[in-house]
C-alpha positions as CSV (number, residue, x, y, z in Angstrom):
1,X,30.9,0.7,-18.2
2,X,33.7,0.8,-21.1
3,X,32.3,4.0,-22.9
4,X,33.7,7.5,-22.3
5,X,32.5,10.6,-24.2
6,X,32.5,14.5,-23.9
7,X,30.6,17.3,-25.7
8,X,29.1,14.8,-28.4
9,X,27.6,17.8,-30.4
10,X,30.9,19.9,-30.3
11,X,32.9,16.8,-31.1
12,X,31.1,16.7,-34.6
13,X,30.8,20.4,-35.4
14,X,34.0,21.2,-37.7
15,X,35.1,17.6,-38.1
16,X,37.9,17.4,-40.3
17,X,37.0,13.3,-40.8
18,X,40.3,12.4,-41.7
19,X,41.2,9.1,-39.5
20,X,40.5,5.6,-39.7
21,X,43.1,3.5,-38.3
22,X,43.5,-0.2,-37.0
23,X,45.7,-2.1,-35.0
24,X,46.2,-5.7,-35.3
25,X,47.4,-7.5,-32.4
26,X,49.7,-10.2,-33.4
27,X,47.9,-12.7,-30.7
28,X,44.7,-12.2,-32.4
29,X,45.9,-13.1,-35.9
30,X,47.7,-16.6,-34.6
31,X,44.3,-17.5,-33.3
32,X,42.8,-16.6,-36.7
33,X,45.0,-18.9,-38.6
34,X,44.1,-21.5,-36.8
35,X,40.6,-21.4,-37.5
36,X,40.9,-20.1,-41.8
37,X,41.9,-22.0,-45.0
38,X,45.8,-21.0,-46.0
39,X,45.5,-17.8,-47.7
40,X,47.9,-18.9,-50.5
41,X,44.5,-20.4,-52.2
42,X,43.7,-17.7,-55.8
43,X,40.8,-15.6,-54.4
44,X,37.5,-15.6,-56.7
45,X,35.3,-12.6,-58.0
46,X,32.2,-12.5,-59.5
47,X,31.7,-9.2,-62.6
48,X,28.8,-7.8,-63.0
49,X,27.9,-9.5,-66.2
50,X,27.8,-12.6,-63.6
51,X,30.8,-14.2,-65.2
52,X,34.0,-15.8,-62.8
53,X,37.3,-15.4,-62.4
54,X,40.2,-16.4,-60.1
55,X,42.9,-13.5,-58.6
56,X,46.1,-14.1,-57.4
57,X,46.7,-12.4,-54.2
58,X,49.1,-9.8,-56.1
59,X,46.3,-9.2,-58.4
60,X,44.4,-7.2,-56.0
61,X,45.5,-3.9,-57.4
62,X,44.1,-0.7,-56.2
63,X,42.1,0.3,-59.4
64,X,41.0,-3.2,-59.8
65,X,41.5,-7.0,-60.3
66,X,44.2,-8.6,-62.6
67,X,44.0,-12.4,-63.3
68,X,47.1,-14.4,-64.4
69,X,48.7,-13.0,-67.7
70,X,45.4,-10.6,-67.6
71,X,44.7,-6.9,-68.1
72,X,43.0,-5.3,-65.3
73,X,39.3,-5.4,-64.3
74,X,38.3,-2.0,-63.3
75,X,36.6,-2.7,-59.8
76,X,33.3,-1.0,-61.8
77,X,33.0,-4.2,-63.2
78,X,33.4,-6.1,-60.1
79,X,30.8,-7.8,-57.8
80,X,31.8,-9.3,-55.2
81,X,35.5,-10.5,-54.3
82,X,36.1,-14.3,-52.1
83,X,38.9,-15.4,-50.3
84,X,38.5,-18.9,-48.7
85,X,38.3,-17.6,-45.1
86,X,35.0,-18.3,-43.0
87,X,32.9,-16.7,-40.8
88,X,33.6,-17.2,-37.4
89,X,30.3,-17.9,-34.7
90,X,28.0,-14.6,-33.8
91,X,28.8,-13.5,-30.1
92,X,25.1,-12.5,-28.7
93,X,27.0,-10.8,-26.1
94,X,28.9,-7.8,-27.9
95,X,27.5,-4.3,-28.4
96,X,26.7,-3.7,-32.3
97,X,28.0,-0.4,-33.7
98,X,25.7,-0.3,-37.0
99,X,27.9,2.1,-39.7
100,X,26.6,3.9,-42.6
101,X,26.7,1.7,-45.7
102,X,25.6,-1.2,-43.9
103,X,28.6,-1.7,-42.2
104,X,28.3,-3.2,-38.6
105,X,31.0,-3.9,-36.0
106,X,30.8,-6.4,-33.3
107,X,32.2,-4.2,-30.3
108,X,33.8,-4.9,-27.1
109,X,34.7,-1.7,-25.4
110,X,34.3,2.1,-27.1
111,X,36.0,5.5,-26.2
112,X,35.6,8.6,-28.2
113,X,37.8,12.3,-28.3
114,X,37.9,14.9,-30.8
115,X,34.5,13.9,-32.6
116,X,36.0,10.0,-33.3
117,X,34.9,6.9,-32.2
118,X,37.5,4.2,-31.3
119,X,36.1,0.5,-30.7
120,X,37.7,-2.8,-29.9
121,X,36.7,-5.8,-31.6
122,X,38.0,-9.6,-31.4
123,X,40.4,-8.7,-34.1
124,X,41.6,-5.2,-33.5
125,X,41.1,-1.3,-32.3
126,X,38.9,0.5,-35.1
127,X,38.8,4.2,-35.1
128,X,35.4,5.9,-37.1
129,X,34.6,9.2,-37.3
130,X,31.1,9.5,-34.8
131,X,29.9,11.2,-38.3
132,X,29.9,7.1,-39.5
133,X,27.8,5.7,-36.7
134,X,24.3,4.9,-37.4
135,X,23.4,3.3,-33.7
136,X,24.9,1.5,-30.6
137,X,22.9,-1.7,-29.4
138,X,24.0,-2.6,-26.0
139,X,24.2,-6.6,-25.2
140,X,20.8,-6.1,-23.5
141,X,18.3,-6.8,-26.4
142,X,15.3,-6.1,-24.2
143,X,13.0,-3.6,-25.8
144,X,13.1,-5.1,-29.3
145,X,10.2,-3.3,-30.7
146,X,10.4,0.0,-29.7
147,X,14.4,-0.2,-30.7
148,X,13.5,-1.4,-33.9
149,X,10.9,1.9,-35.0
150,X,13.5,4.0,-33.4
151,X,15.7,2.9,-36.2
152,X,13.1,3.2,-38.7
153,X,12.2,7.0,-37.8
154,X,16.1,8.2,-37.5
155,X,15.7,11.9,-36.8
156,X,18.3,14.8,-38.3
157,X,18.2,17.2,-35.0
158,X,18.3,15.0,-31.9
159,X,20.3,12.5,-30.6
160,X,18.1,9.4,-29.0
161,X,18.4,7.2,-26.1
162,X,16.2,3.9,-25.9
163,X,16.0,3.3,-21.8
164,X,14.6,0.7,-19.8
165,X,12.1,2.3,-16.7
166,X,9.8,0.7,-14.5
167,X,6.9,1.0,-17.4
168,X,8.5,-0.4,-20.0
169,X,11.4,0.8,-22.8
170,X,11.2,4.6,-23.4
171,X,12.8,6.9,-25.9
172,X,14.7,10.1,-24.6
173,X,15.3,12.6,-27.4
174,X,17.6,15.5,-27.1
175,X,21.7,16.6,-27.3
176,X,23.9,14.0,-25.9
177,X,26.2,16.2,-24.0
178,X,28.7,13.7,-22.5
179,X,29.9,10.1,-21.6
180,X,31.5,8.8,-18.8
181,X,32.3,5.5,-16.9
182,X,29.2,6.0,-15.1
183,X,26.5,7.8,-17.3
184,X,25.4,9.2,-20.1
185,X,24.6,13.2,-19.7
186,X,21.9,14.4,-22.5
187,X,20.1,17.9,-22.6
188,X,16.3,17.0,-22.0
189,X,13.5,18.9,-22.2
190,X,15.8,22.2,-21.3
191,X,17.6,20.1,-18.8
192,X,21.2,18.0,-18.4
193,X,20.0,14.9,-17.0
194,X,22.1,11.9,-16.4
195,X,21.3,8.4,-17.4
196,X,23.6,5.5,-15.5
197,X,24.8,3.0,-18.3
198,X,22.4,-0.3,-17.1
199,X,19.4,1.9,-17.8
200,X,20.2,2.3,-21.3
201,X,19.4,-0.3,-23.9
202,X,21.1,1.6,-27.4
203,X,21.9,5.1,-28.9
204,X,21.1,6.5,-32.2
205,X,22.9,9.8,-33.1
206,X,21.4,12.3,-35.2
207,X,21.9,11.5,-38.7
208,X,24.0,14.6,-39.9
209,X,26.1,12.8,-42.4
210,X,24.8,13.6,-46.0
211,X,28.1,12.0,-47.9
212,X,27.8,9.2,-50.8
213,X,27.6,5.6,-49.7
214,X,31.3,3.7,-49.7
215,X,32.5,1.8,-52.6
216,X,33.5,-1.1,-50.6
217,X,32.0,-3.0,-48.1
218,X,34.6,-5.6,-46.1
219,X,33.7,-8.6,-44.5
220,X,35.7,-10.0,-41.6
221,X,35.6,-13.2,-40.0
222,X,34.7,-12.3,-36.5
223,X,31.3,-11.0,-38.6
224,X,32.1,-7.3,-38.8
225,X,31.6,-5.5,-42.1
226,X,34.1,-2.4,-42.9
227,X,33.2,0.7,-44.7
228,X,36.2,1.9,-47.3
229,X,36.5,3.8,-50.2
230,X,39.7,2.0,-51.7
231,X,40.9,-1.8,-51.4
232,X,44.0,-3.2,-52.6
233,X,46.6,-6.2,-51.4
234,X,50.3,-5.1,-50.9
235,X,52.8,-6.8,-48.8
236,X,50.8,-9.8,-48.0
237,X,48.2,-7.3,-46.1
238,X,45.0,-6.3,-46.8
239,X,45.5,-2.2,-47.6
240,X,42.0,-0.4,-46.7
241,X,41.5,3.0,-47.4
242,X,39.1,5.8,-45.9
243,X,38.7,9.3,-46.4
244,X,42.7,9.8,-47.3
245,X,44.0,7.3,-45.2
246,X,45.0,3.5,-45.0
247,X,45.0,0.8,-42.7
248,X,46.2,-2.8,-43.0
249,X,44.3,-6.4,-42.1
250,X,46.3,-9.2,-41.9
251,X,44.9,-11.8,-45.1
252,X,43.2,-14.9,-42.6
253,X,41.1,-11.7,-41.7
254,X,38.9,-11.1,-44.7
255,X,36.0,-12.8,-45.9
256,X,35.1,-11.1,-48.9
257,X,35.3,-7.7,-50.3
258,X,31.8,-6.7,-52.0
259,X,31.9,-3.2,-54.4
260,X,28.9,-0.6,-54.3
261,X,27.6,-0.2,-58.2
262,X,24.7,2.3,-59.6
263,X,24.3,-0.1,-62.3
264,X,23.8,-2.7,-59.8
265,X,20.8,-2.9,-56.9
266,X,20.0,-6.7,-55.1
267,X,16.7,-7.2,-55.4
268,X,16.8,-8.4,-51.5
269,X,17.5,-4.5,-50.8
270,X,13.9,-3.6,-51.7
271,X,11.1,-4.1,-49.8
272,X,8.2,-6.1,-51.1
273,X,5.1,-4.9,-51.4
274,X,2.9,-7.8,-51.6
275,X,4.8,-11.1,-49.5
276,X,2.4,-14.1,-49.3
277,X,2.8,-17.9,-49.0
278,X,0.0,-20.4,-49.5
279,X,1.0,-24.3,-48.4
280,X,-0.8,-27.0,-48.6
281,X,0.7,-29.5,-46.9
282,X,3.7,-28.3,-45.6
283,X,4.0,-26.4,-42.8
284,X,3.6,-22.7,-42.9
285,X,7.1,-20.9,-43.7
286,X,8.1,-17.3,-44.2
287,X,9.6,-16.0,-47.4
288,X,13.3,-14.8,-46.3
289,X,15.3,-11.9,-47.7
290,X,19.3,-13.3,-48.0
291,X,18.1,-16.6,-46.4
292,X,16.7,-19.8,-47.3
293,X,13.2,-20.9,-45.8
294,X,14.9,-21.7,-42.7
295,X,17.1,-19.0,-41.6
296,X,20.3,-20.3,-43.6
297,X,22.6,-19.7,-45.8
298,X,21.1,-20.0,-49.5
299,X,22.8,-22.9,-51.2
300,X,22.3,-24.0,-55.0
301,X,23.5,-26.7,-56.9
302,X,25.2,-24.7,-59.8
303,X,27.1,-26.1,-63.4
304,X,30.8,-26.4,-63.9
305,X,32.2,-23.1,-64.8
306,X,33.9,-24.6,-68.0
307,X,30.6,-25.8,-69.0
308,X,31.2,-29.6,-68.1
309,X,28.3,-32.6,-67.4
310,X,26.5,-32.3,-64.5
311,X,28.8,-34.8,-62.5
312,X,31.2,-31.7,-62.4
313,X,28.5,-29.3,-60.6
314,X,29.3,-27.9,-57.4
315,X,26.7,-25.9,-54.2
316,X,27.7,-22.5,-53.5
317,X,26.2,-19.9,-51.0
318,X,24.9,-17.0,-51.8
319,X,25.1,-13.9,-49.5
320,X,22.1,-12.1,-51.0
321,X,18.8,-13.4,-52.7
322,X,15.4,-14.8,-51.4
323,X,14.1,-18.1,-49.9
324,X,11.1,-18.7,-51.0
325,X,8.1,-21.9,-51.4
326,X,5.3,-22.6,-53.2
327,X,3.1,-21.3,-53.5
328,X,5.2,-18.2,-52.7
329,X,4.7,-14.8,-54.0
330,X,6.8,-11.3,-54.0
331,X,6.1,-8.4,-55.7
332,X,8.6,-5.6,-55.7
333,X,8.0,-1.7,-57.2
334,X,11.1,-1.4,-59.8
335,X,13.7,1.2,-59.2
336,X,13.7,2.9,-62.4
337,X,16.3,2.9,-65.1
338,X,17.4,-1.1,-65.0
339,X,17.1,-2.9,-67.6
340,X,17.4,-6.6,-66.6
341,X,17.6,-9.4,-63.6
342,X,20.5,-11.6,-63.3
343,X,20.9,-14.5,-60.8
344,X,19.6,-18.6,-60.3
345,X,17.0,-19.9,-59.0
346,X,16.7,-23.7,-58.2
347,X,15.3,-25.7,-54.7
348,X,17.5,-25.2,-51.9
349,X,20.8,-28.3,-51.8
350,X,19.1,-29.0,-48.2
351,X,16.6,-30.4,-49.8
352,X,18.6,-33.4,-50.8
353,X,17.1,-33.7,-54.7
354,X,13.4,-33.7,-53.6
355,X,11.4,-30.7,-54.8
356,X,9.5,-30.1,-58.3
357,X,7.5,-26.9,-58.8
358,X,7.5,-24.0,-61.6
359,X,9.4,-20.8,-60.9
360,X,8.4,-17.7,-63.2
361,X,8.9,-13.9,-63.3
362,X,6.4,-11.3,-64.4
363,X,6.8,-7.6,-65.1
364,X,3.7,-5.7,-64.9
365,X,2.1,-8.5,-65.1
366,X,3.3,-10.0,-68.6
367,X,5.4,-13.4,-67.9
368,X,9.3,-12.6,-69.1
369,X,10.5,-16.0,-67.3
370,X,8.9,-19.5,-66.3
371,X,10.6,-22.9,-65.9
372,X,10.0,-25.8,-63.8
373,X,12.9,-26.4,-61.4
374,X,13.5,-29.3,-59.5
375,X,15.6,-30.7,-56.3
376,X,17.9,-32.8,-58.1
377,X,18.7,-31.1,-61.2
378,X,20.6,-27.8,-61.4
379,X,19.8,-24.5,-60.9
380,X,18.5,-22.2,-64.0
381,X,20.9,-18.8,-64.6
382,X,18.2,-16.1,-64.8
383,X,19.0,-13.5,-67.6
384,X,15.1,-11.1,-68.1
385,X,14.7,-8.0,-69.8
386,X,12.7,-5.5,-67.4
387,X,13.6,-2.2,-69.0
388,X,10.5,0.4,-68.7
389,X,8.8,-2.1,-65.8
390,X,6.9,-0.8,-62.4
391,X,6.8,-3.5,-60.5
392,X,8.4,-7.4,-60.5
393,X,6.7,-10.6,-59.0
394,X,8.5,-14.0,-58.1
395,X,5.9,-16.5,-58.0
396,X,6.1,-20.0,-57.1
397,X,3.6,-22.8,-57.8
398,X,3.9,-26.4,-56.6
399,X,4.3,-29.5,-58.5
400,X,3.1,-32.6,-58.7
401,X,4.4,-33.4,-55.4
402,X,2.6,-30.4,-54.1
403,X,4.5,-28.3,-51.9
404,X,6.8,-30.2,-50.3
405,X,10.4,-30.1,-50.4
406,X,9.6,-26.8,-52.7
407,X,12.3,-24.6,-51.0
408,X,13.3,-22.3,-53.6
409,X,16.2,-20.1,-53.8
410,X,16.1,-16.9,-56.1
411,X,19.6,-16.2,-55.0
412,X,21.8,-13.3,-56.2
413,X,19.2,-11.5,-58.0
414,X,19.7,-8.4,-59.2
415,X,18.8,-5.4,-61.2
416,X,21.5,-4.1,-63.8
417,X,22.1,-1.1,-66.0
């Protein structure tokens, strides 16, 4: 096994949490280039207010954005930043190191000293503090279930080891004590026991880390997401900055950069409370959070920019909203202190122009939005008052074609201050 770690308890006691570093190997970034759009291509952001604008890569300033002949755009007001790289294809057979902030790295070996963590990825070696790590999930996705409430009931005292036995997966709480190529040592039950690496299907450390969330979160193409609290281009590099310190990512790496907000929460965050779907004729279909119907990338039809004829409309994707279909219904208990919901909604571009049913939006009850939407027309900006609501429903009703083709995308909704 590629894990080797000593004294996990004393490594964290008295951190001083000052390293993150990453090495790219030059090898790595020749393959990237191959497979990403030239880099020279303006990068796009999205503010707050949901209006667009285009960055040149030396407008990537470390206090904010600065368009062409521009003043700067304090990253407060920022969104979400885009270069034209893509995602790369998931690899079901790396170990997934799930960070604080969402964060999540798609791991190939891991070694630790000194209370950090150092993992190799596809793209580079990536040193956390153990402090920053959430869970480990081993390429062995047996145990599914019991993996997933182990996330759900993260404890503060006790480390946690899912393990595979002879009756099933079993959890084994206590003080991990030590890593190495053979084992993992943990203090059970008043005694060191060892546990050989192909019993053990994922760790989740205590959760000791009580620090704000990071400001940034960083997308890379090999489907990793960095954690950083500062973000800036210089020297045709990518310069990412945690606690005090900065590393560098060559530009073909990055996807997009996307910047933590109090005045902004996606409504995809939340959890509904009420999640039904009623077809008719179509088959059944869950309601998806950051998905369409199907499992894919949300895709609307949206207007020119510059407010041209609908010949000049363009699909985008969205990374965060929900996929919906009549009759579909959400109901979400509002987060206090926002005052509206930005975003579109429209039927999926998959859908090919088919699709008519009504979309609409009620706050404690009273309807604040309601508009048919159909396949082959565009989709509707959404701009509601919700200040002093408790609680939000998306509802969708079919058409007069009933329910098929009624695939609808409220994508990047969110609550603003």
């Amino acid at each position: 096994m590629f894990v080797r770690m000593v004294n996990w308890r004393n490594l964290v006691s008295g951190l001083p949490r000052i390293l993150l570093f990453l090495a790219v190997a030059s090898a790595s970034t020749r393959c990237l280039a191959q497979e990403t759009v030239s880099p020279e291509i303006p990068l796009e952001a999205s503010k707050i207010d949901g209006t667009a604008i285009r960055v040149p890569l030396n407008g990537v300033l470390a206090e904010g954005l600065r368009p062409d002949n521009s003043s700067v755009v304090s990253w407060d007001e920022i969104n979400e930043l885009k270069t034209a790289n893509r995602l790369l294809g998931d690899d079901a057979t790396a170990t997934v190191v799930q960070l604080r902030g969402n964060g999540v790295l798609q791991v190939r070996s891991l070694t630790a000293a000194e209370g950090m963590v150092t993992m190799t990825t596809d793209l580079a070696e990536i040193t956390y503090p153990l402090l920053e790590i959430q869970s480990i999930r081993f390429a062995n996705r047996d145990g599914q279930a019991e993996w997933q409430a182990l996330l759900q009931e993260r404890s503060t005292e006790e480390d946690r080891i899912l393990v595979t036995t002879s009756r099933g997966p079993r959890v084994i709480a206590g003080l991990l004590d030590g890593m190495d190529a053979e084992a993992v040592q943990i203090e059970f039950e008043g005694e060191k026991r060892r546990v050989t690496w192909d019993k053990i299907l994922g760790i989740v450390p205590a959760a000791l880390d009580k620090s704000d969330e990071p400001k940034f979160s960083v997308q890379l193409v090999d489907r990793s997401v960095l954690i950083a609290d500062s973000i800036q281009i210089e020297n045709d590099l990518w310069q990412i900055g945690w606690k005090n310190q900065r590393f560098s990512l060559s530009l073909e790496m990055v996807v997009w950069v996307r910047v933590r907000s109090n005045r902004v929460f996606y409504l995809s965050d939340l959890k509904p409370v009420v999640d039904e779907v009623q077809t008719i004729i179509a088959p059944p279909a869950a309601q998806r959070r950051d998905a369409n119907v199907f499992g894919q990338p949300i895709t609307l039809q949206l207007p020119a920019s510059d407010g041209a004829s609908d010949s000049a409309a363009y699909v985008q994707t969205f990374a965060k909203g929900w996929g919906t279909r009549s009759r579909g219904r959400l109901v979400f208990e509002l987060p206090a202190g926002f005052d509206r919901l930005r975003g579109w909604v429209g039927i999926d571009s998959s859908a090919n122009g088919q699709g008519i049913c009504q979309a609409t939006i009620l706050v404690d009850g009273i309807q604040v939005f309601s508009q048919e939407v159909q396949g082959r027309q565009l989709a509707v900006a959404l701009d509601v008052p919700i200040g002093g609501g408790r609680q939000l429903e998306l509802l969708v009703e079919p058409g007069p074609q009933l329910d098929l083709s009624d695939w609808v995308n409220w994508a990047d909704v969110r609550l603003l201050k």
